[in-house]
Residue frames relative to the residue before (quaternion, step in Angstrom):
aa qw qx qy qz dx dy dz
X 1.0000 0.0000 0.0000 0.0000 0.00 0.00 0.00
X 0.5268 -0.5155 0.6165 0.2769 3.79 -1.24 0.58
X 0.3999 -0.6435 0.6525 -0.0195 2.67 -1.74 1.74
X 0.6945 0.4141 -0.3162 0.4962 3.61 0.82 0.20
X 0.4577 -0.6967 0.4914 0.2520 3.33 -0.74 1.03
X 0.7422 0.2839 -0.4156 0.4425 3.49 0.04 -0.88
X 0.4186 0.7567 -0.3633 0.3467 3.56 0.92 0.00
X 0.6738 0.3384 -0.1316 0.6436 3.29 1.22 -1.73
X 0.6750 0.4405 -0.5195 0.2836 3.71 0.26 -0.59
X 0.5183 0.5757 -0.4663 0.4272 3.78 1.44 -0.81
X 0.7044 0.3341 -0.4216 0.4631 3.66 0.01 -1.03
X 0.5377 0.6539 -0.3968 0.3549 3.82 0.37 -0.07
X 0.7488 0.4717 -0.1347 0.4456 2.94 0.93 -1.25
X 0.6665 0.5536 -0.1611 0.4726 2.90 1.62 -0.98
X 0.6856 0.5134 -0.2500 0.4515 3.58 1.31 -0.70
X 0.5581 0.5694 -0.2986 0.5246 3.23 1.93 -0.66
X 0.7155 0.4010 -0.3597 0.4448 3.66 0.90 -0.75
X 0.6848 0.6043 -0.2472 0.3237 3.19 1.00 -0.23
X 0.2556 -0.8805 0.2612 0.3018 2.67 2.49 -0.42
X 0.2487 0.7332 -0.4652 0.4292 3.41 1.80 0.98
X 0.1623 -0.8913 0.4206 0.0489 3.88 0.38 1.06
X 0.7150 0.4292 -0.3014 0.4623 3.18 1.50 -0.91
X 0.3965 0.5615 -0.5722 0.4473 4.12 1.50 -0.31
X 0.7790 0.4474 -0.3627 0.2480 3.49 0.27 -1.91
X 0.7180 0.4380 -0.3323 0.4269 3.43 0.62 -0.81
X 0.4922 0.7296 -0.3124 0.3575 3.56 0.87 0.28
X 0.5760 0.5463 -0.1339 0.5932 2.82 1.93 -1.57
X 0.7542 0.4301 -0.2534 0.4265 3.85 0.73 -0.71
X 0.3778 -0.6261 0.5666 0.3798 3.51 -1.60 1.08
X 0.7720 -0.2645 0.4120 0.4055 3.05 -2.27 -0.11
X 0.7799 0.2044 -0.1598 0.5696 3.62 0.20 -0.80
X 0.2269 0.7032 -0.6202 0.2633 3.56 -0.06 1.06
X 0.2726 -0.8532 0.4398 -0.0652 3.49 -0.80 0.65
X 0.0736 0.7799 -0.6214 0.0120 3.78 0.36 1.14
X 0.0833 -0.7644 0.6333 0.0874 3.22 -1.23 0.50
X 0.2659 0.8006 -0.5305 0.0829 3.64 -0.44 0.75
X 0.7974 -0.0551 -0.2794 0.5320 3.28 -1.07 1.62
X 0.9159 -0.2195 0.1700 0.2899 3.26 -0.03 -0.99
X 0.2884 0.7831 -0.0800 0.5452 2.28 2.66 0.18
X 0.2875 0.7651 -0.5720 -0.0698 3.49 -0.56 0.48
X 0.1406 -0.7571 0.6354 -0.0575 4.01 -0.90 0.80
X 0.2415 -0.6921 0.6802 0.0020 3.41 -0.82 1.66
X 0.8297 0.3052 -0.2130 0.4160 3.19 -1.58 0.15
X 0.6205 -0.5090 0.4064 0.4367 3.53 -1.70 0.51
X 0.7538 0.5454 -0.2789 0.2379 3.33 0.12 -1.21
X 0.5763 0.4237 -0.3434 0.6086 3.95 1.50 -0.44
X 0.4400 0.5669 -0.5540 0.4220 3.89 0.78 -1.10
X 0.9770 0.1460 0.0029 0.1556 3.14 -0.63 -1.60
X 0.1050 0.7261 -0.4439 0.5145 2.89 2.05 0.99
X 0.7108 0.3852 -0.2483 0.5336 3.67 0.39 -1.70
X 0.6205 0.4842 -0.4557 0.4158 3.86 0.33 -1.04
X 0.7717 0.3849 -0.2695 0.4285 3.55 0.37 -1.22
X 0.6145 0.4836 -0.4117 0.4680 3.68 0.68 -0.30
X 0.5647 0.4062 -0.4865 0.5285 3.66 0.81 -0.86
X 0.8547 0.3250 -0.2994 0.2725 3.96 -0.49 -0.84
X 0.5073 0.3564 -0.6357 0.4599 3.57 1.31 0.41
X 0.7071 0.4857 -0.4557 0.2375 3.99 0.27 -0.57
X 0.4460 0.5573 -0.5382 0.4480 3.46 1.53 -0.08
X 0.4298 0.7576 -0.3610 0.3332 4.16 0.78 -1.54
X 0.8918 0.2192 -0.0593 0.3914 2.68 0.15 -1.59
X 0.4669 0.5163 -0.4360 0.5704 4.15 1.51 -0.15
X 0.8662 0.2774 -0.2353 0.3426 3.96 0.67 -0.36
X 0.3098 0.6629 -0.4923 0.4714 2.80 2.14 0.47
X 0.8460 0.4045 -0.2019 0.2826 3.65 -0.05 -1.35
């Protein structure tokens, strides 16, 4: 893994757009923390639950 954050957040960003869940969650410690709206999710495996739930409900809003 990269020793340089802005390093890891790029491949992040990149594994997320790529929608490659298992790089992104790779990139993240056990005790990571996403917090969004009102939401909070520790660890890799809720983080990118929410990422991956937000981009199948996009999928499917640009499926139809």
């Amino acid at each position: 893994m990269p020793a340089n954050p802005s390093e890891i957040a790029a491949r992040l960003a990149d594994a997320l757009d790529r929608e490659d869940y298992a790089a992104a969650a790779a990139l993240l410690t056990n005790d990571c923390v996403y917090d969004i709206r009102d939401e909070r999710h520790t660890g890799p495996a809720e983080s990118i639950a929410s990422y991956k739930g937000n981009g199948d409900t996009a999928a499917r809003s640009f499926a139809s």
